[in-house]
PQR file with spaces between the fields and no chain letter, atoms N, CA, C, O and H, PARSE charges and radii, in Angstrom:
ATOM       1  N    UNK     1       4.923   21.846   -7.047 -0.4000 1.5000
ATOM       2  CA   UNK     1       5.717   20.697   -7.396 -0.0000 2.0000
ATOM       3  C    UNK     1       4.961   19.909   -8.466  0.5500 1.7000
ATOM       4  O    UNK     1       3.758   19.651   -8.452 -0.5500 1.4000
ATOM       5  N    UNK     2       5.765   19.603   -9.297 -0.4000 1.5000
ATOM       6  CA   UNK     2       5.176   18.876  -10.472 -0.0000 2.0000
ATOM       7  C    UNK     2       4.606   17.447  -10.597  0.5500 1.7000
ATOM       8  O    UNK     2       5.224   16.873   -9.701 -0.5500 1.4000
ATOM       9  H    UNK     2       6.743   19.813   -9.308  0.4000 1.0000
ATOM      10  N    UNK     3       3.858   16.590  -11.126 -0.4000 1.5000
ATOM      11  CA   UNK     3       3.910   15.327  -10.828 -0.0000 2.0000
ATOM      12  C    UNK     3       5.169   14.499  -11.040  0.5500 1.7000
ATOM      13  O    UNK     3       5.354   13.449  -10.426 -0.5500 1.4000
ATOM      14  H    UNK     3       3.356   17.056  -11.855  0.4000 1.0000
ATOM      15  N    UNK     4       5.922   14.935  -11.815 -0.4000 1.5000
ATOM      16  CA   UNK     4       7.018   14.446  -12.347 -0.0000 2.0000
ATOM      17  C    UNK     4       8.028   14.300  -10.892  0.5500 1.7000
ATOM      18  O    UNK     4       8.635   13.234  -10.787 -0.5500 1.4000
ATOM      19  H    UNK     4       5.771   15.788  -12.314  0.4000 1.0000
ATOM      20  N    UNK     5       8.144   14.947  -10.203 -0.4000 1.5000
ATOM      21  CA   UNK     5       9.255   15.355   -9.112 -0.0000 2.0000
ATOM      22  C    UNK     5       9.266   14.370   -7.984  0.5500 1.7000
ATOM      23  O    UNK     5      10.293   13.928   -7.469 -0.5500 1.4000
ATOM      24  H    UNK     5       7.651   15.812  -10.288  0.4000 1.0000
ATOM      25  N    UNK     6       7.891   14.023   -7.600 -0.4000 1.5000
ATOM      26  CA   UNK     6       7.423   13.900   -6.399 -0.0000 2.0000
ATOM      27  C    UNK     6       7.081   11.992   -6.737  0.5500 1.7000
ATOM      28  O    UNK     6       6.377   11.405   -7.559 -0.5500 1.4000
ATOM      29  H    UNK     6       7.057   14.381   -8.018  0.4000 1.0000
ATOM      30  N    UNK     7       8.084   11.495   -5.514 -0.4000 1.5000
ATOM      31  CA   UNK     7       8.361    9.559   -5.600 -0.0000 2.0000
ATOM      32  C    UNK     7       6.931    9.136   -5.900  0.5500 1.7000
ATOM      33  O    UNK     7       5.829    9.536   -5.524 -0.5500 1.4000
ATOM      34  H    UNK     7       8.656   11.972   -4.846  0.4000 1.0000
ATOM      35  N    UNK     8       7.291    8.329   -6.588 -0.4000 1.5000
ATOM      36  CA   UNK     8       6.562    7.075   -6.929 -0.0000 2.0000
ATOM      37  C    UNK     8       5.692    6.082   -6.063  0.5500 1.7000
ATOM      38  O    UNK     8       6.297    5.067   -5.716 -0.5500 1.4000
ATOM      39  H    UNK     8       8.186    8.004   -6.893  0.4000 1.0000
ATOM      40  N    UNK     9       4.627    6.173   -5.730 -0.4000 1.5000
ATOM      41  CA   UNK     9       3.899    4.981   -4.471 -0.0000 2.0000
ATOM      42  C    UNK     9       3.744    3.677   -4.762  0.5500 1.7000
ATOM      43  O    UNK     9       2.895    3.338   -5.587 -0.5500 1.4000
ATOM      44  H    UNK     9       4.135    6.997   -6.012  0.4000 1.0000
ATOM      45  N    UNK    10       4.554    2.748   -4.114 -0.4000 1.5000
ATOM      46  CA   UNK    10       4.182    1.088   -4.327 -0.0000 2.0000
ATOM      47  C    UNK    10       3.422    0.749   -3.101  0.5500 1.7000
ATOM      48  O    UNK    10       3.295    1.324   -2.020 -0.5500 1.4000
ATOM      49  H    UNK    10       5.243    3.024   -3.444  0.4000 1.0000
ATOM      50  N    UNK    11       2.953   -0.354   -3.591 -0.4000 1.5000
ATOM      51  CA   UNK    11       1.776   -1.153   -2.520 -0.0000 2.0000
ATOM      52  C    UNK    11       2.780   -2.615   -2.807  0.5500 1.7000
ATOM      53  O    UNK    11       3.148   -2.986   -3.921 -0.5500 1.4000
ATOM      54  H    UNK    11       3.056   -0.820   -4.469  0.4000 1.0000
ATOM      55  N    UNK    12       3.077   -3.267   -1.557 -0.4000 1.5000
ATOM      56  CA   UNK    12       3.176   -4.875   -1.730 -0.0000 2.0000
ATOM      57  C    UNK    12       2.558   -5.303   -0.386  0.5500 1.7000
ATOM      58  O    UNK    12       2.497   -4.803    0.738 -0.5500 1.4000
ATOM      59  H    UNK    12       2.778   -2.966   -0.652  0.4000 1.0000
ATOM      60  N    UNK    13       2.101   -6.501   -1.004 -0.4000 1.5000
ATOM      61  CA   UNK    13       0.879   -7.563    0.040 -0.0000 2.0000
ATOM      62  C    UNK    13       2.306   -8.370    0.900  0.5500 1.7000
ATOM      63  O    UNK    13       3.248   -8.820    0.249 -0.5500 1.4000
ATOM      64  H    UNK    13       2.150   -6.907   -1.917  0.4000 1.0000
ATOM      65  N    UNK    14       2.259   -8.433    2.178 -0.4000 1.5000
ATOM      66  CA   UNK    14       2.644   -9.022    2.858 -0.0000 2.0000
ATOM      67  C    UNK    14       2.456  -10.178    3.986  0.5500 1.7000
ATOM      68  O    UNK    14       2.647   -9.780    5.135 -0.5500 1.4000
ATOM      69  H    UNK    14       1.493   -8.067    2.707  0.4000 1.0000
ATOM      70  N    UNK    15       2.232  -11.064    3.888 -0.4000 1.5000
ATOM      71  CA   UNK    15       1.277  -12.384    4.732 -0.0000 2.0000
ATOM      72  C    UNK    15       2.345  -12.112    6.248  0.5500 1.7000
ATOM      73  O    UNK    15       3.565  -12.158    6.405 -0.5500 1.4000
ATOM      74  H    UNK    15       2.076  -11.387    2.955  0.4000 1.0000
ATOM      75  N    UNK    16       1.139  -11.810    7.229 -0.4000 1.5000
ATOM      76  CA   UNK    16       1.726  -11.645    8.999 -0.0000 2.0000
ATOM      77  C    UNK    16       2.350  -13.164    9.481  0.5500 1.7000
ATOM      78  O    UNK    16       2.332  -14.310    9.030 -0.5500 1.4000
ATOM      79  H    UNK    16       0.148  -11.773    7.102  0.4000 1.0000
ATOM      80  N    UNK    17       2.676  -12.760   10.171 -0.4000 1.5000
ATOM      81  CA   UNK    17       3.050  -13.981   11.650 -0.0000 2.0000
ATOM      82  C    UNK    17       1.991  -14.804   11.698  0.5500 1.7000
ATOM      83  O    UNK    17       2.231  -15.957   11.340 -0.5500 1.4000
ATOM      84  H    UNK    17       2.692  -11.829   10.537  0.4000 1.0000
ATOM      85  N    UNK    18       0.492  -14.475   12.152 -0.4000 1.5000
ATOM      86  CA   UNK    18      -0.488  -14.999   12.335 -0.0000 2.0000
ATOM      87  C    UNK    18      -1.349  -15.352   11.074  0.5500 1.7000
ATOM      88  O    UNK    18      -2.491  -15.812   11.088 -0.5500 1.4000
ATOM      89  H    UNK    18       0.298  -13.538   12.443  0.4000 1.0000
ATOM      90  N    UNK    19      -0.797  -15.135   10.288 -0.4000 1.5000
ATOM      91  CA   UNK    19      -1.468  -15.953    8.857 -0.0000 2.0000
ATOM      92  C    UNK    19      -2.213  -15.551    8.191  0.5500 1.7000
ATOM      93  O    UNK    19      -2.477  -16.081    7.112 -0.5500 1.4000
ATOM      94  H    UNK    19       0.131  -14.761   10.276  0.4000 1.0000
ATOM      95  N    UNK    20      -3.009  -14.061    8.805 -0.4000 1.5000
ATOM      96  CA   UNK    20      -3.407  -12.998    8.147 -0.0000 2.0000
ATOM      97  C    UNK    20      -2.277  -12.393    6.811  0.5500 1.7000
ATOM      98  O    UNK    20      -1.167  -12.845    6.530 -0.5500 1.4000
ATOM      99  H    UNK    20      -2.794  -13.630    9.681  0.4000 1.0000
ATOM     100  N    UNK    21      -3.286  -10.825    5.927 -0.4000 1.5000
ATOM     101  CA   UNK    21      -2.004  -10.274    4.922 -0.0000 2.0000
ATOM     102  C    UNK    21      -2.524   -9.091    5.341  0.5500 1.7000
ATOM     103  O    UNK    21      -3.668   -8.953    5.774 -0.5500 1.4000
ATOM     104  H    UNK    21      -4.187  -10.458    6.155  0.4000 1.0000
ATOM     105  N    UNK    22      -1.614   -8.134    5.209 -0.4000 1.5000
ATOM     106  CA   UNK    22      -1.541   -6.966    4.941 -0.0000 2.0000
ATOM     107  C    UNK    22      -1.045   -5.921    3.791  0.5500 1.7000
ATOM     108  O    UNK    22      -0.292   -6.415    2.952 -0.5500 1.4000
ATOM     109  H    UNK    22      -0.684   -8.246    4.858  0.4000 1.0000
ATOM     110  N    UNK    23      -1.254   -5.029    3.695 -0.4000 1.5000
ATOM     111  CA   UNK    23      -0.523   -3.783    2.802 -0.0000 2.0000
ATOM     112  C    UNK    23       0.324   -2.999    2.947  0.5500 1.7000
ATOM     113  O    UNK    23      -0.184   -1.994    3.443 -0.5500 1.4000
ATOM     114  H    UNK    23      -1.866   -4.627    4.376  0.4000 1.0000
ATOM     115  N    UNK    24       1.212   -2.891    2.816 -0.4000 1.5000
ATOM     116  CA   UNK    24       2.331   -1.872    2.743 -0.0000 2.0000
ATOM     117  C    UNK    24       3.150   -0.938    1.780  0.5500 1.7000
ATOM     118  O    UNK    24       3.796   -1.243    0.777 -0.5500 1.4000
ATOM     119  H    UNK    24       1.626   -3.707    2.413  0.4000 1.0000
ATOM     120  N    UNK    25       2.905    0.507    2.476 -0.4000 1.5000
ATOM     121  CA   UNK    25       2.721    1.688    1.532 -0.0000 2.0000
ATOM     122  C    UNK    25       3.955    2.159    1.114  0.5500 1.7000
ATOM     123  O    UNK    25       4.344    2.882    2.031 -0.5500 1.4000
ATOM     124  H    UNK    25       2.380    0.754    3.291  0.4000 1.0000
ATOM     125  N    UNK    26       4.635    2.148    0.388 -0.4000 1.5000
ATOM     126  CA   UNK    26       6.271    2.514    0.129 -0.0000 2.0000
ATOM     127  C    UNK    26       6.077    4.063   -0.504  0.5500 1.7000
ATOM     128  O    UNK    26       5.134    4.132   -1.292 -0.5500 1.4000
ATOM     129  H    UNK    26       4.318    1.562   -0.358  0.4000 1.0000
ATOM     130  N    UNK    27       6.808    5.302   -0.288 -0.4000 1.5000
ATOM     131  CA   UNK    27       6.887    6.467   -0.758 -0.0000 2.0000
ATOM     132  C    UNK    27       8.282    6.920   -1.493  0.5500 1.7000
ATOM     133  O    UNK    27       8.978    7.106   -0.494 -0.5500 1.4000
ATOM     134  H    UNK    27       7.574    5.246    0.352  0.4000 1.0000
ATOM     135  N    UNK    28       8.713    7.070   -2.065 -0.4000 1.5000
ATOM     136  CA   UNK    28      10.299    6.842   -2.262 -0.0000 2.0000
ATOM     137  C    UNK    28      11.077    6.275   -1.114  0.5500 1.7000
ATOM     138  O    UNK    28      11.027    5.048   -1.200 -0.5500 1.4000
ATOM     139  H    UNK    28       8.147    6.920   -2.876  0.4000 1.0000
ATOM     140  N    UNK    29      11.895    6.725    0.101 -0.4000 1.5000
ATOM     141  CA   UNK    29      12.483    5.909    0.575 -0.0000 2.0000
ATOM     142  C    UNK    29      11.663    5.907    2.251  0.5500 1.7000
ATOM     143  O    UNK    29      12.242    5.698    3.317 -0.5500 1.4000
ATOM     144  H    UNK    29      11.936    7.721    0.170  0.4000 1.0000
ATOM     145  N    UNK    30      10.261    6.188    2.070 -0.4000 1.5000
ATOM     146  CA   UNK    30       9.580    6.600    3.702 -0.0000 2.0000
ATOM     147  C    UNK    30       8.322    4.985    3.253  0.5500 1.7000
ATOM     148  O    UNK    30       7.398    4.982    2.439 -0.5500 1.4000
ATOM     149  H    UNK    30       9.791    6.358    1.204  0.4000 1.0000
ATOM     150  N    UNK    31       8.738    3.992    4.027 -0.4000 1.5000
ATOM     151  CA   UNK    31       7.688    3.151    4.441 -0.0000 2.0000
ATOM     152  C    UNK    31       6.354    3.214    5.796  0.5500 1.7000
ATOM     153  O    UNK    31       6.566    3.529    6.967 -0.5500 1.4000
ATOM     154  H    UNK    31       9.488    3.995    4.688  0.4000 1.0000
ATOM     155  N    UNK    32       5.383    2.927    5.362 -0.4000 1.5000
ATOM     156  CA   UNK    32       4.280    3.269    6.022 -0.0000 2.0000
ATOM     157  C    UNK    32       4.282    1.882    6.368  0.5500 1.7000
ATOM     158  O    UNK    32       4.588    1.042    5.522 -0.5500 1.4000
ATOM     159  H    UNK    32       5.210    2.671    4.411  0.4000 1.0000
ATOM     160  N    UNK    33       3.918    1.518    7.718 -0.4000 1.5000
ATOM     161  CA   UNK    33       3.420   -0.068    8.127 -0.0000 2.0000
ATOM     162  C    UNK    33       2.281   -0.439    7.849  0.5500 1.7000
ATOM     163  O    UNK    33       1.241    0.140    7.536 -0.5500 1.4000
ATOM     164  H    UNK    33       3.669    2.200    8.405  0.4000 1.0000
ATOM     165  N    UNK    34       2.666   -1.765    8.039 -0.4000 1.5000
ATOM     166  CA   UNK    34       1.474   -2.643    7.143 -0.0000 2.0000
ATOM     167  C    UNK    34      -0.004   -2.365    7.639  0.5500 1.7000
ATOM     168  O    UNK    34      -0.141   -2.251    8.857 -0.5500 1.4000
ATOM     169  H    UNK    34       3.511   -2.236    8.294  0.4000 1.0000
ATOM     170  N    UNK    35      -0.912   -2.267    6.990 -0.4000 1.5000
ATOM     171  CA   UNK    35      -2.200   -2.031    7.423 -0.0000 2.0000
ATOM     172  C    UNK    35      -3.032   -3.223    7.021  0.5500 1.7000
ATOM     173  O    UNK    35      -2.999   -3.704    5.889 -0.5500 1.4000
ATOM     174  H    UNK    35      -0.801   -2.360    6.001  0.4000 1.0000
ATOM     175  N    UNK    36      -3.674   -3.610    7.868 -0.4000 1.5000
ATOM     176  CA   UNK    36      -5.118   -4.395    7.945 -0.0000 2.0000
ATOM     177  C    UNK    36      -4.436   -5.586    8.515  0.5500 1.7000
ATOM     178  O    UNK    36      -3.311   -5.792    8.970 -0.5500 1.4000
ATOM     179  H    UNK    36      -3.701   -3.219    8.788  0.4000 1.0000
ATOM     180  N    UNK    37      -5.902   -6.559    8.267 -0.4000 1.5000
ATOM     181  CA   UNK    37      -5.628   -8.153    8.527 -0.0000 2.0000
ATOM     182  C    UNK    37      -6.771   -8.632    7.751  0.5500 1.7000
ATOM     183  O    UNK    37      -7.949   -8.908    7.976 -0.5500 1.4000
ATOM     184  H    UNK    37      -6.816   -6.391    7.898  0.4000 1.0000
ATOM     185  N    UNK    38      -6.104   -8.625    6.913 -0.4000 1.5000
ATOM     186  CA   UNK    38      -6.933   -9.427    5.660 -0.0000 2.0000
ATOM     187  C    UNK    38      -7.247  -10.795    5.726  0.5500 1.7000
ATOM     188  O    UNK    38      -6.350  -11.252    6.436 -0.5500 1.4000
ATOM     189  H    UNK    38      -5.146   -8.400    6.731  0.4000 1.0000
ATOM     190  N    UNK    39      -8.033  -11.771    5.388 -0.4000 1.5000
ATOM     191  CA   UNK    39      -8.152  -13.159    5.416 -0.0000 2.0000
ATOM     192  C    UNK    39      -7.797  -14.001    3.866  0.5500 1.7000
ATOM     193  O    UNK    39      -7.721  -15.217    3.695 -0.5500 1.4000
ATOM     194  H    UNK    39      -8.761  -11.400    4.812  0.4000 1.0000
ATOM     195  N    UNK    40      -7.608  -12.826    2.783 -0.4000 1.5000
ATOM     196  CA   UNK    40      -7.147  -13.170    2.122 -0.0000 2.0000
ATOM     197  C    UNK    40      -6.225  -12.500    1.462  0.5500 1.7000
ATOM     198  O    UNK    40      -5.936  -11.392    1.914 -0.5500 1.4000
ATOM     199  H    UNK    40      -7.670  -11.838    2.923  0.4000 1.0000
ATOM     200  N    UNK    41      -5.500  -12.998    0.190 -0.4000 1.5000
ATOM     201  CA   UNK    41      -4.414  -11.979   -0.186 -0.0000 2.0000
ATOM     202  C    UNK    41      -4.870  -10.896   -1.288  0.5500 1.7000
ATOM     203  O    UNK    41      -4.337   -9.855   -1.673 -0.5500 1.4000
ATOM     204  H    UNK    41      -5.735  -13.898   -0.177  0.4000 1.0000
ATOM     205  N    UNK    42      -6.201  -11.622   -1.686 -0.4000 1.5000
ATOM     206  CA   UNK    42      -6.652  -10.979   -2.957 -0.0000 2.0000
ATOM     207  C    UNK    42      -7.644   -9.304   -2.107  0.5500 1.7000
ATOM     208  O    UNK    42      -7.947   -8.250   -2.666 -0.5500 1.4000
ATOM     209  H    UNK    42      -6.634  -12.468   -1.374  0.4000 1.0000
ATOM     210  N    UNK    43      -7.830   -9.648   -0.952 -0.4000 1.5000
ATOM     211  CA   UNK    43      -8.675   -8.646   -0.302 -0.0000 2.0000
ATOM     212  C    UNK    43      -7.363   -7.664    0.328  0.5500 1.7000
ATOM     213  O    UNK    43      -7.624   -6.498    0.625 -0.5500 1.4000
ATOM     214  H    UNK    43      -7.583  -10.505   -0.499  0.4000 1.0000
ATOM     215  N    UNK    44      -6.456   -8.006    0.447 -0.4000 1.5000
ATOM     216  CA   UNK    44      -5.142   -7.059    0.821 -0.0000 2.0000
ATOM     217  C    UNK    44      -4.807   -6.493   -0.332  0.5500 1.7000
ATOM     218  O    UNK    44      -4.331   -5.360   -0.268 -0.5500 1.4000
ATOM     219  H    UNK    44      -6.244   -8.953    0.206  0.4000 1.0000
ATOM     220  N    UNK    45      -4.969   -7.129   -1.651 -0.4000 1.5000
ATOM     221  CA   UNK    45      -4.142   -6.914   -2.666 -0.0000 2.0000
ATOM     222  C    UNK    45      -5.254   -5.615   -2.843  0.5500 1.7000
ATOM     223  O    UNK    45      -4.912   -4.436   -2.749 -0.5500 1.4000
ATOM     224  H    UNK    45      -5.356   -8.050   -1.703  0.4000 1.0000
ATOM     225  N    UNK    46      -7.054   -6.209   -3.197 -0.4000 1.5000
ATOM     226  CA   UNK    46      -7.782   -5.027   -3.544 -0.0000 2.0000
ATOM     227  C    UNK    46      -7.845   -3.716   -2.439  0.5500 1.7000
ATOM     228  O    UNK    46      -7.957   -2.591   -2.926 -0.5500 1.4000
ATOM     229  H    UNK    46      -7.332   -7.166   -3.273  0.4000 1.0000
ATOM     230  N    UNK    47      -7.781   -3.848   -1.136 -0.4000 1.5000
ATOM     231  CA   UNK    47      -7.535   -2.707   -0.506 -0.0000 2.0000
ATOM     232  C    UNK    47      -6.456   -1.670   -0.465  0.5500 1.7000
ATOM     233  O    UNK    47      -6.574   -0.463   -0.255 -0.5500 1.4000
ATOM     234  H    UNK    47      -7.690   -4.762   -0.740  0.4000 1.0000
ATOM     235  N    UNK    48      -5.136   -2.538   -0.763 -0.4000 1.5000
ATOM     236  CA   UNK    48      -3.654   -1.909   -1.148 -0.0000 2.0000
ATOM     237  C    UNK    48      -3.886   -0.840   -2.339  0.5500 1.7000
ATOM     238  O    UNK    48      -3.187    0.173   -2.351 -0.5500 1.4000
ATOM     239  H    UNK    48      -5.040   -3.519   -0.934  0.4000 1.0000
ATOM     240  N    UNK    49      -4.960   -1.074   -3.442 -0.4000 1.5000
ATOM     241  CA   UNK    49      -4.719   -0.895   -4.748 -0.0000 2.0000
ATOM     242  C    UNK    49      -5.771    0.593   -4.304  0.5500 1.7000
ATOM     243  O    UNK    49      -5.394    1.700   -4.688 -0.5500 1.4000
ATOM     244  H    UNK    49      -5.529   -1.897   -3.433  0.4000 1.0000
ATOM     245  N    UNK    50      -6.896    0.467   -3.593 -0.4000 1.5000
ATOM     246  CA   UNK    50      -8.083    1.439   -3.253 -0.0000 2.0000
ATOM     247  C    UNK    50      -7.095    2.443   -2.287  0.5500 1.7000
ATOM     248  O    UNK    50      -7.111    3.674   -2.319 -0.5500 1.4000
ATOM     249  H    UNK    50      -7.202   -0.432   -3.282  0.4000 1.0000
ATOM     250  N    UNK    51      -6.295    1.655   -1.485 -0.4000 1.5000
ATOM     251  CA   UNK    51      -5.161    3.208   -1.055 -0.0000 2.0000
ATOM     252  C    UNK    51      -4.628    3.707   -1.886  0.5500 1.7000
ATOM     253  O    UNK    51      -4.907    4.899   -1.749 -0.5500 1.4000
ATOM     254  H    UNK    51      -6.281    0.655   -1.459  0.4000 1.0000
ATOM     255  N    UNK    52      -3.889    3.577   -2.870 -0.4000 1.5000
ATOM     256  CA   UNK    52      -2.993    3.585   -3.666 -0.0000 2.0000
ATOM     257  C    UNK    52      -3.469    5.131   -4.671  0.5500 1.7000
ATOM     258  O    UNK    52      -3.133    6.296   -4.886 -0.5500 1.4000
ATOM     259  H    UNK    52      -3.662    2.609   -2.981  0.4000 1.0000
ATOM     260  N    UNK    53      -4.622    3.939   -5.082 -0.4000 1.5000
ATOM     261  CA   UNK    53      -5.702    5.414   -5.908 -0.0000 2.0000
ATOM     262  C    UNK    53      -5.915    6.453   -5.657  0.5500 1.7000
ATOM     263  O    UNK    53      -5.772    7.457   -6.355 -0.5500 1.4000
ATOM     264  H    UNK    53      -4.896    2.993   -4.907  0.4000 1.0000
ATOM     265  N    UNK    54      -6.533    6.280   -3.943 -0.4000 1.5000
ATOM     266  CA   UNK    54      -6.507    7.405   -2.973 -0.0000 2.0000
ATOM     267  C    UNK    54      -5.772    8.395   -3.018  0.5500 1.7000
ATOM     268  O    UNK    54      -5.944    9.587   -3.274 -0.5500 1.4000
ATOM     269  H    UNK    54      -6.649    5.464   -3.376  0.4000 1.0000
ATOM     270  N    UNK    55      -4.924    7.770   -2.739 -0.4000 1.5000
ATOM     271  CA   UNK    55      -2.835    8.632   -2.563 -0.0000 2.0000
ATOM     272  C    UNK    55      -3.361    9.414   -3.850  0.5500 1.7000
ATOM     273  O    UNK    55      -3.952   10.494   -3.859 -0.5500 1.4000
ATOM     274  H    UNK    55      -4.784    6.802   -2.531  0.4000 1.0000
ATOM     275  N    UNK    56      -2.982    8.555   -5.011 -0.4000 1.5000
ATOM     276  CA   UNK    56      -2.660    9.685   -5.948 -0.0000 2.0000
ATOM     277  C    UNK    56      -3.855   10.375   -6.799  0.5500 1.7000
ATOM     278  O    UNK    56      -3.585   10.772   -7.932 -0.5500 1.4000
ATOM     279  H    UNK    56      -2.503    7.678   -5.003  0.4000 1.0000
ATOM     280  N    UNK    57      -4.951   10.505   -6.372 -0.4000 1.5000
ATOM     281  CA   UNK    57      -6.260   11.442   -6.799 -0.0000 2.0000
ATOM     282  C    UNK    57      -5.473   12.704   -6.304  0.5500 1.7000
ATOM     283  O    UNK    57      -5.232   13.693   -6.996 -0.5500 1.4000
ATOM     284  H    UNK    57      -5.170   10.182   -5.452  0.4000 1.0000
ATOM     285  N    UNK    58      -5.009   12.460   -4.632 -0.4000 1.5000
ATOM     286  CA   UNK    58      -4.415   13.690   -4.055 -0.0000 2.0000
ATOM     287  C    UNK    58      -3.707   14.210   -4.342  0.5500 1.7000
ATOM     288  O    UNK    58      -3.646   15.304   -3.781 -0.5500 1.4000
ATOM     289  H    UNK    58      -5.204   11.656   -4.070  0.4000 1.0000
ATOM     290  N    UNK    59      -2.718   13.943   -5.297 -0.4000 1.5000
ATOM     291  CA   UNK    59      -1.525   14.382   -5.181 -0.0000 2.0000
ATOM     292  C    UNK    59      -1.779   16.047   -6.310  0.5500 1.7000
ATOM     293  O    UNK    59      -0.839   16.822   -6.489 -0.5500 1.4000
ATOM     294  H    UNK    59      -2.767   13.054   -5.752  0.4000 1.0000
């Protein structure tokens, strides 16, 4: 499968119930739940971005 074929990965920062943020992994239409509990948004935002990379080294 080509890179071309295969969805697109978004990351958006999402602030919890409890006032923590998290990350959430979007795949074309398959969402992954939010991961972590960040204390800030900029530390959700940089961990979102270090998955993200992850993902697509692999692909």
């Amino acid at each position: 499968m080509s890179n071309d074929s295969k969805p697109e990965i978004q990351v958006t920062i999402e602030k919890l119930r409890n006032g923590r943020w998290a990350f959430v992994l979007k795949r074309g239409t398959v969402v992954y739940p939010a991961h972590g509990q960040f204390t800030s948004q900029l530390a959700a935002h940089a961990a979102g971005q270090a998955a993200l990379k992850a993902l697509e080294n692999n692909r």
